[in-house]
C-alpha positions, -999 to +999 in steps of 0.1 A: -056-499+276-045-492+237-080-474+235-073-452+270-038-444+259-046-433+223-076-411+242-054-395+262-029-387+235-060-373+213-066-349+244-031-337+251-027-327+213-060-311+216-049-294+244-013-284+226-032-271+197-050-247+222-028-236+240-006-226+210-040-208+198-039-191+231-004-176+226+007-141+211+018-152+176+055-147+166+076-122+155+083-125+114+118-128+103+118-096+084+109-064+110+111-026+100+098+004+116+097+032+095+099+034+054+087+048+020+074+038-013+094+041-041+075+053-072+051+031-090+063+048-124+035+045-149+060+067-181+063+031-198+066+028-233+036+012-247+036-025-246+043-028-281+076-018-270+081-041-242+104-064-261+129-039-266+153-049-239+167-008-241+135+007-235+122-018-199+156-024-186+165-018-160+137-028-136+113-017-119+113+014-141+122+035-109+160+021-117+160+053-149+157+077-122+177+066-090+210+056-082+227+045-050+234+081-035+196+088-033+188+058-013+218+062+011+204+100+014+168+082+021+188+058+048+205+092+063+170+108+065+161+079+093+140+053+070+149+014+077+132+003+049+120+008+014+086-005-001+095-013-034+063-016-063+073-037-094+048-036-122+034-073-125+020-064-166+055-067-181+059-100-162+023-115-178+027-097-212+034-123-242+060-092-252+085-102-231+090-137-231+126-133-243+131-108-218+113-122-189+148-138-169+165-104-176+131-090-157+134-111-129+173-106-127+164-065-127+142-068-098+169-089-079+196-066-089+175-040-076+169-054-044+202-059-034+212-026-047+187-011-021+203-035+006+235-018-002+228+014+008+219-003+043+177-003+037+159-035+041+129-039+014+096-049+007+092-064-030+053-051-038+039-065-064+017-036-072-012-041-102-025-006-117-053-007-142-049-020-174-056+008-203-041+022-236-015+004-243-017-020-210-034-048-216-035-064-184-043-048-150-061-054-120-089-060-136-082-087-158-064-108-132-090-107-108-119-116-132-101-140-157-091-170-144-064-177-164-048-146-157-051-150-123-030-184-126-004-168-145-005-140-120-002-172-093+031-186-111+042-147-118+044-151-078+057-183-077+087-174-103+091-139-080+098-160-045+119-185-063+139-154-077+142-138-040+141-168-017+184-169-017+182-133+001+185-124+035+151-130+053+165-103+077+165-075+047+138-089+023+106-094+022+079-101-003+041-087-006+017-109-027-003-082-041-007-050-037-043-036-029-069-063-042-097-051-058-121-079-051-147-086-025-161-048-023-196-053-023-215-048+009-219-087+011-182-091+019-155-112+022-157-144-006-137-145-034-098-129-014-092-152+012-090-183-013-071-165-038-043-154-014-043-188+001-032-198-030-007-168-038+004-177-002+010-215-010+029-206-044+053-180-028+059-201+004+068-231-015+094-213-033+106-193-009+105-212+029+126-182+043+112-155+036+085-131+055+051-125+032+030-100+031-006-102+035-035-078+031-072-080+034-094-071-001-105-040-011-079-018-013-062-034+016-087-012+040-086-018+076-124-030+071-114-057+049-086-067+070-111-070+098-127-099+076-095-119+074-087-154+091-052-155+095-055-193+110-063-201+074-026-191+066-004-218+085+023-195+089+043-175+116+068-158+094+041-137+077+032-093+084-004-082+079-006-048+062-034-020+056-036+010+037-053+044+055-055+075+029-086+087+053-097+113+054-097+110+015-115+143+010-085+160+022-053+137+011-069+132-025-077+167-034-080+176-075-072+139-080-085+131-116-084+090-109-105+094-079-141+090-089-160+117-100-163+141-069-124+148-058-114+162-094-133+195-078-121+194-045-093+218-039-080+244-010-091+228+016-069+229+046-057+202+070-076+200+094-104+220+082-100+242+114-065+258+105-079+283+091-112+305+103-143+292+097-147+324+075-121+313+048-130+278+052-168+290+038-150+305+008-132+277-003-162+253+002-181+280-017-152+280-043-159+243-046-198+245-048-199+267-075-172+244-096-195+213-091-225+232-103-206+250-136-187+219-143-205+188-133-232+163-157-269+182-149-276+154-131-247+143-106-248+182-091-270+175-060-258+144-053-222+160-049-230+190-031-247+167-007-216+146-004-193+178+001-214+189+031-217+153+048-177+146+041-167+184+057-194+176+085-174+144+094-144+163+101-153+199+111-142+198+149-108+182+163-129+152+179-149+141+148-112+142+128-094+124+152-120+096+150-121+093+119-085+088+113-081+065+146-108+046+134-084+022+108-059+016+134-080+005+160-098-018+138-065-033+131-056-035+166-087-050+176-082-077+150-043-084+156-052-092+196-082-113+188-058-134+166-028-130+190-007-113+163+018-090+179+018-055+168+049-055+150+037-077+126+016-051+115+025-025+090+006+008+078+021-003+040+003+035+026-005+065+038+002+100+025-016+137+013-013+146-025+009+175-033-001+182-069-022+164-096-009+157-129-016+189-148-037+208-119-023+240-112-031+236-074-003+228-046-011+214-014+004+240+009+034+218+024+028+226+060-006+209+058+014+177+044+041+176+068+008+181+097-011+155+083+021+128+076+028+136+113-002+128+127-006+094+111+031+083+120+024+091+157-010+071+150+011+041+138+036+043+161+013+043+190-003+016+180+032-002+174+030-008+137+053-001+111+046+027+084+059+036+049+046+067+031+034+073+001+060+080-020+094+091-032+078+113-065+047+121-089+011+133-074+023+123-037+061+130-036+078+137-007+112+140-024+109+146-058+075+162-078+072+160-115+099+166-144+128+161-121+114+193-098+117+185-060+087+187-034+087+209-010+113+196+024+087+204+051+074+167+048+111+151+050+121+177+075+093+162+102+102+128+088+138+136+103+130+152+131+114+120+144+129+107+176 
């Protein structure tokens, strides 16, 4: 009788555990609808310098340039939210170990001065490459163990710092597009590591909604590779990044491989403008890969021009290109029962200027292209937050205190 009994109890919580399986997952504390990244400011002094309390305080560096009336204006433009990157290197630099409380204490002061001005936020930890004076980037936490652990604790100390905050108006994201795992062979090395970023931040702060990613840049593809049943956890959003089509939201970018540095001009979409001035700007860029580009990379790129432009050259072939991402995402989320708004589009935007390039992206293509991706998102019942308030991509400010162009803010408001 013992033996039938414990049987039958051994089915019924077999059966519990699928039926729970079989449910849509729950909703995450935290829940936004539409946002923007604050800047991930890269003026720093060099890290020689990070000890100098005047010189990295406040923090995140974005503190020098904004006060509290320019997030209430971002709150009266119709954003919810605010992504907000903090710079991990100062946190993991042996500079600032007198500092590093005063860090933490920026960042929280920070937070709560964006909750003031009635925006909930995203803390992003948000690794750049490491480089001149930066001695530790993306890089070296992802190949050197021991950085990554001290990037783990880095995590830990962050949730710990944030875990008193409202769960309603705060959230935290582990790490911001992982470079790992980008080899055609796939998913190996991410899922372990942000088990264990998951398991640091969780135990320090029970309350809170995470924020998850798949590798790679946090690409839709990578999410795709995910388990989310390895993360134990309801109170968690999934994001992905979509720049595509990068030939046209990247354009003159100097950081983006060697091909996009000579793309310029070209409009969004590629059909609005006649086919006749679309030949002279591809021309335009042709003759700049052949008088500019190493001997022996110039096929290869004027190859890859004509294959990108053919991807995109009709409405159709453009609008499946850019669905593609988000109904990856979708098609993951239902096979794992996660409801849609626990998915975020975390990045998505069209550069306005490179650093030093003389070339503008003509607003109206901006405002056409940031358009078309929010109605994507919101279709699809995700979240979004553009990329971001200033620099290469700004949709408020530009560079050396110049602002961008309104068209991009103007559609942004104009939402219903």
């Amino acid at each position: 009788m013992a033996l039938l009994t414990a049987m039958i109890k051994s089915l019924m919580a077999g059966l519990l555990v699928l039926a729970a399986l079989s449910l849509p997952g729950h909703a995450a504390t935290f829940s936004m609808k539409r946002g923007l990244n604050l800047d991930q400011w890269v003026t720093w002094p060099g890290e020689d310098q990070w000890s100098d309390a005047k010189a990295i305080l406040p923090y995140p560096e974005w503190r020098k340039f904004l006060g509290e009336d320019d997030l209430r204006r971002l709150k009266e433009a119709g954003f919810d939210f605010l992504r907000m990157p903090v710079d991990p290197s100062p946190l993991l630099s042996d500079q600032t170990t007198a500092l590093r409380d005063d860090l933490y204490a920026s960042v929280l002061d920070s937070v709560r001065m964006i909750n003031r001005a009635g925006l909930k936020v995203i803390v992003d930890i948000h690794l750049i490459p490491a480089g001149g004076s930066r001695k530790i980037g993306m890089a070296e936490v992802m190949d050197d163990p021991r950085t990554f652990e001290l990037y783990v604790d880095m995590a830990r100390k962050m949730a710990r710092t944030l875990a008193g905050e409202d769960p309603k108006k705060v959230a935290f994201e582990l790490m911001n597009e992982p470079i790992v795992d980008c080899d055609s062979d796939g998913t190996s090395l991410w899922p372990d590591r942000q088990q264990k970023l998951f398991a640091a931040a969780r135990s320090s702060a029970t309350k809170l909604t995470l924020v998850l990613s798949g590798a790679c840049y946090s690409a839709a593809s990578s999410l795709e590779k995910i388990d989310p049943k390895a993360i134990p956890d309801d109170n968690v959003i999934w994001t992905f990044h979509s720049y595509d089509p990068f030939l046209l939201t990247h354009q003159g970018a100097t950081w983006a491989g060697d091909f996009i540095p000579y793309v310029t001009g070209l409009p969004y979409p590629l059909t609005a403008v006649p086919k006749a001035q679309l030949e002279m700007t591809l021309d335009t860029i042709r003759a700049r890969i052949k008088a500019e580009a190493p001997w022996t990379r110039q096929s290869g790129l004027l190859a890859y021009l004509d294959e990108q432009v053919a991807r995109m050259d009709s409405p159709d072939k453009l609008d499946g290109l850019m669905d593609a991402p988000f109904n990856k995402v979708e098609a993951w989320a239902k096979a794992n029962h996660i409801k849609p708004e626990n998915i975020t589009l975390g990045e998505f935007g069209m550069i306005r200027q490179e650093y030093g390039n003389s070339y503008v992206m003509p607003p109206e293509y901006r405002a056409a292209y940031v358009k078309d991706m929010i109605a994507r998102a919101e279709a699809h019942g995700f979240s979004w937050s553009v990329w971001s308030y200033g620099g290469a991509f700004g949709i408020v400010d530009a560079f050396n205190g110049d602002k961008a162009e309104p068209d991009v803010m103007k559609a942004i408001r104009n939402l219903r």
